[in-house]
N, C-alpha and C positions, 0 to 999 in steps of 0.2 A: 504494500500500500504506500509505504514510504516514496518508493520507486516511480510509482505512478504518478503520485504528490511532484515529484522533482521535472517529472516528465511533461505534467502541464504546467509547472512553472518556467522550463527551457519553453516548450510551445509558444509560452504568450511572453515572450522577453523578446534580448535583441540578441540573442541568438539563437533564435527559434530558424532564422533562412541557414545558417552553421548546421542545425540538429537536422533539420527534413533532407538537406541536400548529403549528410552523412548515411543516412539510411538510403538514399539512393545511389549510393555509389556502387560501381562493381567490382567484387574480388573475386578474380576469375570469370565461370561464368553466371555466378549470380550477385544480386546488390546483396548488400548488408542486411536487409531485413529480411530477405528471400534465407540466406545463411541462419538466422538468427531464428526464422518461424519453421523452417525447413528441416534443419539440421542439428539447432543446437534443441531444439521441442523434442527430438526424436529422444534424447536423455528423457526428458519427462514423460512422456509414454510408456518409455521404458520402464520407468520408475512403477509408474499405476498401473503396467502390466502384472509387472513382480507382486506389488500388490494385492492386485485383483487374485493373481496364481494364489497365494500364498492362503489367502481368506478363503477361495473357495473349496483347496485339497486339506487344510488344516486348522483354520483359525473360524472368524462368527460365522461365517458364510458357509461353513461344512457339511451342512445337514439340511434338508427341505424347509426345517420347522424354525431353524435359525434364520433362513432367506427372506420367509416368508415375510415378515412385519418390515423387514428394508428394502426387501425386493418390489414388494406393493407400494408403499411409498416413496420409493422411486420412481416406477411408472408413472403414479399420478403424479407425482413431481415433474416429469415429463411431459406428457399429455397436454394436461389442462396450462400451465406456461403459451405452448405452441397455441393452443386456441385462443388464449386469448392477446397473444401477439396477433395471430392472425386477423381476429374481431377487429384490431386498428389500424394492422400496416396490408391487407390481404387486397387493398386500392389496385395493384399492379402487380405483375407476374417478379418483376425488379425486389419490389419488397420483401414479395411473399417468402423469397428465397433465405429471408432469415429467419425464416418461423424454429429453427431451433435454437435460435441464440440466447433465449431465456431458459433452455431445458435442462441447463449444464450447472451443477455447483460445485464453487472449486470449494475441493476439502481442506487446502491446506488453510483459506483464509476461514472458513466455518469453524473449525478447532481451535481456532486459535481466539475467534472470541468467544467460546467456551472455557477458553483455558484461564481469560481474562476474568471469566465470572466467577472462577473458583469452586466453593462448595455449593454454589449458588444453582450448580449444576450436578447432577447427580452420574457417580462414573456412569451407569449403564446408558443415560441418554447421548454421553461420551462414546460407547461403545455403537448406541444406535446408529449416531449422526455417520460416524464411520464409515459404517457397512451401508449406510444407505448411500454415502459420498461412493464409496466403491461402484455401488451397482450401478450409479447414476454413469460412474467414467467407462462402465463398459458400453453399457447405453448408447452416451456421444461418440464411442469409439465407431462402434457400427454404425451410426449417423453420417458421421463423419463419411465412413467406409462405403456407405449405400449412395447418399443421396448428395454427396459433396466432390465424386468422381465423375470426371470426364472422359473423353480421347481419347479412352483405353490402346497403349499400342502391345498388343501382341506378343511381340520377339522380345519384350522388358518383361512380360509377365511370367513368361518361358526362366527366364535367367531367375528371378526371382523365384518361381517354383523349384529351380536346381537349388536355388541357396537352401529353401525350408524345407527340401528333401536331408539335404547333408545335415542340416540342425538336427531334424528328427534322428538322420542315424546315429548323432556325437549324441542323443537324449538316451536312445533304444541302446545304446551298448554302453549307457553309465560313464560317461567321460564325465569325470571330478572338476576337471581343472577349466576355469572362464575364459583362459585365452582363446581356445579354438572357436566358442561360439561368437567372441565380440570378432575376431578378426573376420566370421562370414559374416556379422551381421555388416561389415563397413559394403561389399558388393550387394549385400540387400538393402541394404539403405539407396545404393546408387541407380538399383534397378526398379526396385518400387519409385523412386522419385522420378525417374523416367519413364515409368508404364500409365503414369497420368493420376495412377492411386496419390491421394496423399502421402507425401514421404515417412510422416511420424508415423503410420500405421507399420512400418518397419521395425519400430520399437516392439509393439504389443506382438507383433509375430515375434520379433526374437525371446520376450519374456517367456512365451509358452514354453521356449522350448529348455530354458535353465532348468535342471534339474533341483527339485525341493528336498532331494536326499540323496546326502554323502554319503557315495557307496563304501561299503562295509566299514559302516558309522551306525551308532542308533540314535534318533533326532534328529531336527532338523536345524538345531541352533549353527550347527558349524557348513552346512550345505550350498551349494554353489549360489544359489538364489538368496538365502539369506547372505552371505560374504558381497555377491553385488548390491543388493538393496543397502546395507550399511554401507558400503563406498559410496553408493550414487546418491544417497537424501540428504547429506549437508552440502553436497555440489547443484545439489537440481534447486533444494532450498535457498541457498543463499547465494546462489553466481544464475542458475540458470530464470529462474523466475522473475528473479527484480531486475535483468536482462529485459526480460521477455516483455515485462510492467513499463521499463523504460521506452524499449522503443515500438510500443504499441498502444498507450495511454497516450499519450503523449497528442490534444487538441488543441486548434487556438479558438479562441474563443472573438477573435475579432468580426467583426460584424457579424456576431450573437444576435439574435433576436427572437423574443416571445413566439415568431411562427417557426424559426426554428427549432425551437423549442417544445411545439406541436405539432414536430412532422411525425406522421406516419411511425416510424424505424423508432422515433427515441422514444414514443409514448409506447410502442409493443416492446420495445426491449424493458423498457422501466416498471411495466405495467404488469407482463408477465414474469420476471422478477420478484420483483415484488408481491402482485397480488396474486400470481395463477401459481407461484411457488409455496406461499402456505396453504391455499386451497386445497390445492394437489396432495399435498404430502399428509395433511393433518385432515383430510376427507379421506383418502384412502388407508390413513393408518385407524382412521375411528371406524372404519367399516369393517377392515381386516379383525379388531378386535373382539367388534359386536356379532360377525359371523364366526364367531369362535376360531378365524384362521389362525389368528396368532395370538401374544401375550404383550401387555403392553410392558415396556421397556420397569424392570423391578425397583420400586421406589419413585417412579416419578409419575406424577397427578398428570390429568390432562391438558393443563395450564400450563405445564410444563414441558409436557410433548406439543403442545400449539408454539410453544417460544421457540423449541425447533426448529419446526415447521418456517417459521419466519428465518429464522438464522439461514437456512436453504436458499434463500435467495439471493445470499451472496454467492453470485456466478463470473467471479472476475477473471481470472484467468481464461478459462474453459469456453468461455461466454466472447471473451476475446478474441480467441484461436476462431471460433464458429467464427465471427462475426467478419474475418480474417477471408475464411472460403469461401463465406457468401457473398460477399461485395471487396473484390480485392480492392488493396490498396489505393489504386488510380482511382477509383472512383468517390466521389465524394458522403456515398451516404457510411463511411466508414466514422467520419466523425460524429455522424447519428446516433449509430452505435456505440459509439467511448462514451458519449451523455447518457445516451440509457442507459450502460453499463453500471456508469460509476453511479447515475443516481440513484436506480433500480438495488445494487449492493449495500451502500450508504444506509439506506432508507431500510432493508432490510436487518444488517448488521444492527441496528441504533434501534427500532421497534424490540428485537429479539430479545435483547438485553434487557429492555426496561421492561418485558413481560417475563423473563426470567426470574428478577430481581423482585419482580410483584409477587410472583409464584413460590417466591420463596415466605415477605413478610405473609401470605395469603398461609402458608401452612404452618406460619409460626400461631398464626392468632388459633386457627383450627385445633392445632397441640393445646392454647391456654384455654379456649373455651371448652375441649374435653375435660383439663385437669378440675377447672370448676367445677 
């Protein structure tokens, strides 16, 4: 958030023509930002691949019954977003094209103002918010993967298929050690980015195929997959994201005006953000419960799972990235986008909190007027 903070303070300074014209430059054959959303994101996939692997062979996501109350609210945390981005910006086939840009919550910034609110939050809504952030990034993954691919060429999809044959055999015959699969994912990286796929989805193919256990080890503390996920989340965390916050937050706000401010793009990203991401998530976890699917998260009220629900709506990153494939760069409804982002997040993170905080003196009074 810092990052982004800096990023619309360069934007609207007098080095704001230095920072645009920096992102446009070319190293090799692509600019700086194409590197940066292309290449260096592909870590961060990676990263929420390992993730994703980890939670669904071993950790909350292991079992149907564990899926179920994050996996459901997830969906609707998805869904209802897209609809009602669509209700505002669905004017033009142009617009329509971001209908997932509110569907996406980034988990690292939701955790973290969970983390700010302390006891305020109960672990297991901690453990909720998680796995439903998981399910959500597999979600966009396939979004991304489905409805964000063009051009498809052929003879790059072929080479890429060789790459994730070889992975699977280095997975199928127990190879321990990470060098062999990072050195094929670098030609899978270069063949998916050429076959028209988005390149990050080069990441989530190579996580699958890390191995979750160290052959003739018992656990999985020491295993290839957990050895890279600790190298890779202080580097994805602290170089690659606030990277990625910098040069892709980054708006001017010069000739701002109230109807830009009611286009189309910023009131569906802000809107659904904000309002179709607790709908979604606190409608479909109250239903999962009431139909006896699942179990609501142990120890917390449902004032507490609605605060959630609002916290979901911080979709900065992720929200980003979409906004990213739907309206490249060049065109200008990208800075529609950064407004609805950052409002749409802002407005979410800041409600969250202060019904958090509610929910909490709300069950202090509940405790005193029992003891009475």
């Amino acid at each position: 958030m810092a990052s982004a903070a800096i990023a619309l303070a360069v934007a609207n300074s007098a080095w704001a023509p230095a920072y645009f014209q920096a992102l446009e430059t070319h190293v090799g054959p692509l600019s700086l930002l194409h590197w940066i959303n292309d290449a260096l994101m592909a870590l961060f996939f990676l990263l929420v691949g390992l993730e994703i692997k980890r939670e669904m062979i071993g950790g909350e996501l292991s079992t149907w019954r564990r899926r179920a109350l994050p996996g459901l609210a997830a969906a609707g945390g998805m869904a209802v977003p897209a609809l009602v981005y669509l209700a505002f910006a669905a004017d033009s086939a142009v617009h329509a094209r971001g209908w997932a840009i509110p569907a996406a919550t980034d988990i690292a910034f939701a955790l973290g103002v969970l983390a700010l609110l302390g006891s305020r939050a109960p672990a297991s809504l901690k453990v909720f918010l998680a796995a439903l952030a998981i399910m959500d990034d597999l979600g966009a993954v396939l979004i991304i993967a489905v409805f964000y691919t063009s051009g498809l060429a052929v003879p790059m999809l072929g080479g890429a298929a060789l790459c994730v044959a070889a992975l699977f055999a280095l997975n199928r015959f127990k190879v321990g050690a990470l060098w062999p699969y990072l050195l094929l994912g670098l030609p899978l990286w270069y063949f998916v980015h050429a076959s028209g796929v988005h390149a990050t989805i080069a990441g989530v193919l190579l996580a699958v195929f890390i191995p979750l256990e160290q052959p003739n080890e018992a656990g999985h503390e020491h295993s290839p997959l957990h050895r890279l996920e600790h190298a890779l989340a202080p580097w994805v965390g602290f170089v690659v994201t606030p990277i990625f916050g910098f040069a892709n937050a980054g708006v001017s706000f010069e000739g701002l005006t109230l109807q830009s401010l009611a286009h189309p793009v910023t009131l569906g990203v802000a809107a659904g953000l904000f309002f179709g991401k607790q709908i979604g998530v606190f409608l479909a976890s109250w239903l999962a419960v009431v139909l006896g699917l699942a179990s609501r998260p142990p120890g917390a009220g449902w004032l507490q799972l609605y605060g959630v629900s609002l916290i979901c709506g911080v979709g900065f990153t992720m929200s980003l990235f979409i906004g990213m494939l739907a309206f490249p760069p060049e065109r200008e409804l990208m800075d529609e986008t950064k407004i609805g982002v950052l409002v749409g997040s802002l407005a979410s993170a800041l409600a969250g909190a202060i019904v958090l905080m509610l929910a909490k003196v709300e069950r202090r009074n509940d405790a005193s007027g029992a003891n009475t």
